[in-house]
N, C-alpha and C positions, 0 to 999 in steps of 0.2 A: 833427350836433354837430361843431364843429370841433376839427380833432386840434391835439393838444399841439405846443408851440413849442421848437426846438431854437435855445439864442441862441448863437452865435461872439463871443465880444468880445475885440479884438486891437489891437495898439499896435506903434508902432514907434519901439523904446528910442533909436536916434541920432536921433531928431526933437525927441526930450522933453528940454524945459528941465532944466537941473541942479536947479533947486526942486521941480520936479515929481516928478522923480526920490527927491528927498529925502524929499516927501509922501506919497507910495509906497510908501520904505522904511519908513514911521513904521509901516502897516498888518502888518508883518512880525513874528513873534516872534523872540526871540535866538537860536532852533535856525536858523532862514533866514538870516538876516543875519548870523552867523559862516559857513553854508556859502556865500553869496554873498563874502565878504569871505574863502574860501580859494579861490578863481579867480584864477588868476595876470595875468589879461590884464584891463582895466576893462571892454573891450566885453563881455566876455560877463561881468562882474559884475553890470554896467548891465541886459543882458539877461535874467541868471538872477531879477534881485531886480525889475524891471520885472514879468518873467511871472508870480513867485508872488504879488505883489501883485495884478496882477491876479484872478489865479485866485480870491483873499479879495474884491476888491470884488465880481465875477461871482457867488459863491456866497455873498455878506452880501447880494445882492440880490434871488438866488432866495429864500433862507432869511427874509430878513425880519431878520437878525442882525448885529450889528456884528462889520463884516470881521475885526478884531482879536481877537473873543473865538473862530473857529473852532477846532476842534482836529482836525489828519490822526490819521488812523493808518496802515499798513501791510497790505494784504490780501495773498491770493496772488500769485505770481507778481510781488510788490514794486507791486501798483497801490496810491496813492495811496486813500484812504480819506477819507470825511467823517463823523466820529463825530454821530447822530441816529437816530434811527427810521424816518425818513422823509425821508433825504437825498439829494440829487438825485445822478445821475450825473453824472459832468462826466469831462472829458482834458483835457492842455495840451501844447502843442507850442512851442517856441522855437526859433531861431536867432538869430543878431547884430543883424540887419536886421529882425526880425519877432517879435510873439509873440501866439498866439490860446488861448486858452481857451473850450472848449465846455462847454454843459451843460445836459440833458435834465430833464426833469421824476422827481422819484421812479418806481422804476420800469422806465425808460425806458432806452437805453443809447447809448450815443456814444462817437466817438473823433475827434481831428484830428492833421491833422499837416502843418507845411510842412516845406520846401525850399527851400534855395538852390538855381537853377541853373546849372549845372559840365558844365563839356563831359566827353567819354572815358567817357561810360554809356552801354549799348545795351540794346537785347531782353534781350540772354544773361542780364543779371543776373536779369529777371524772371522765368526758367526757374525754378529750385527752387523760388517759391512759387505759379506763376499759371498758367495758359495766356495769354502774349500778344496784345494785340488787335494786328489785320492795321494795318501801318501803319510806319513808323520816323519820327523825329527825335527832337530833346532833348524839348519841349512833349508827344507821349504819352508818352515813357516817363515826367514826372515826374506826368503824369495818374494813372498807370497806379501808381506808385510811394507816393504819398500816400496815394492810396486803398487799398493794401496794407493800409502802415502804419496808416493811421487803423481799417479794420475790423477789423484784431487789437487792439487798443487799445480799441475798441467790447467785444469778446470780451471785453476784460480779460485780456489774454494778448500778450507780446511778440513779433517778430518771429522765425520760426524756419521751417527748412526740412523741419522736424519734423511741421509741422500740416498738415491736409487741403490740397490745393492747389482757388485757387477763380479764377473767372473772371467777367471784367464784359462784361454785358450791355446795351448803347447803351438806354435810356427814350425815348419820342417827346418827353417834355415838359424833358428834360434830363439828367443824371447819367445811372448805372450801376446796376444792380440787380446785386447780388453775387449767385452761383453758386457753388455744388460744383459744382469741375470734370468730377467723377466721376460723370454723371445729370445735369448740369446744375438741380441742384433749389435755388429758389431761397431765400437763407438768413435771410428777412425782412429785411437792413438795403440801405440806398441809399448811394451814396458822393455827391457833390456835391464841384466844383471850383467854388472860391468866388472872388470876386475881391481881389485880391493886388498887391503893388506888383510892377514890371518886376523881373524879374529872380527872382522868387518864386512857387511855386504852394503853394499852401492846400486840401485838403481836406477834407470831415468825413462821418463816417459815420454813421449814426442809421436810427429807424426808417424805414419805408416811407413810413408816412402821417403824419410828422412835415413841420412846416413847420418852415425853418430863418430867424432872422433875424439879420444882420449888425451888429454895432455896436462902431463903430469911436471909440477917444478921438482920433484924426483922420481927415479926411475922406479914402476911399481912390483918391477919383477916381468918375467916371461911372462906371456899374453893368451890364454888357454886357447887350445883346438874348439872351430866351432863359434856360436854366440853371435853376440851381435854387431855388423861389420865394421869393427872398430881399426880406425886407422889414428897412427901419433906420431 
């Protein structure tokens, strides 16, 4: 039987025409588009209101439902909610340059998350939540860093120094298989480093035996040898 599909769909708001932008905002209700229009700076208005459009055409797609008629709620720990019986998981991750929304079949569970990349990070940071993998430069640590972020987020649980500390385990066929650091036991989800424009790492957490597929409203460039069995 073939395992269920994890889809990323991700856009990058300075590429997108001002109409498009506009067509976008239309998918939004007035709770979003007053909190996008109290960002003081455009980029990241452009951004905020690009990603949760997104997130409504991504999840009017899974669902079979017009984007506009969704409705969030509020869960623990402030995660995002899809009011249904039978609603898919999904996460969203943005910054200025980028924005991906995931989302798993009911059931199922996921997290993403990118990054800019910014010099003056090391290991050290990774200490309170991880065991670091052997290695330095900027490119692991934000390997190493997304995929934090993205499995707490899978969890349905924010980043905190609070939680089990866990460790990745290198896969022969690509990604990271998460670990309790403590026993090394492994915690069911896979992180995956997706591909991202320069300057950017993306990654998403989900099941094991979850296939993930990429789909971008523009083309992100060739798709490297390897990694994780990304189909678009």
């Amino acid at each position: 039987m073939q395992s269920a599909a994890v889809d990323v769909w991700t856009a990058r708001p300075p590429l997108l025409a001002d109409g498009d932008c506009a067509h976008l905002a239309a998918l939004l209700d007035d709770g979003e588009r007053e909190r996008a229009a109290a960002l003081q700076l455009e980029p990241d208005r452009r951004a905020w209101g690009v990603a949760h459009a997104l997130q409504r055409l991504a999840l009017g797609t899974a669902t079979g439902a017009d984007p506009r008629d969704l409705r969030f709620a509020t869960g623990p720990h402030g995660r995002p909610l899809l009011h249904g019986a039978a609603a898919p998981a999904f996460s969203l991750a943005h910054c200025r340059e980028f924005v991906a929304c995931a989302v798993a079949p009911p059931g199922g569970v996921v997290g993403v998350d990118v990054e800019a990349i910014r010099d003056g990070v090391g290991p050290e940071l990774l200490e309170p939540f991880m065991d670091p993998l052997q290695g330095d430069g900027l490119a692991l640590f934000y390997l190493q860093w997304t995929a934090l972020e993205a499995y707490w987020k899978a969890r349905g649980l924010g980043l905190s120094a609070a939680h089990p500390r866990i460790a990745l385990e290198p896969l022969d066929g690509g990604g990271h298989a998460v670990l309790e650091a403590s026993g090394g036991r492994r915690t069911g989800l896979v992180a995956w480093q997706l591909p991202a424009p320069d300057g950017l790492v993306l990654s998403v957490a989900c099941d094991e035996a979850a296939r993930v597929r990429l789909l971008a409203l523009e083309a992100l460039g060739p798709q490297p040898a390897g990694g994780a069995p990304l189909t678009t």
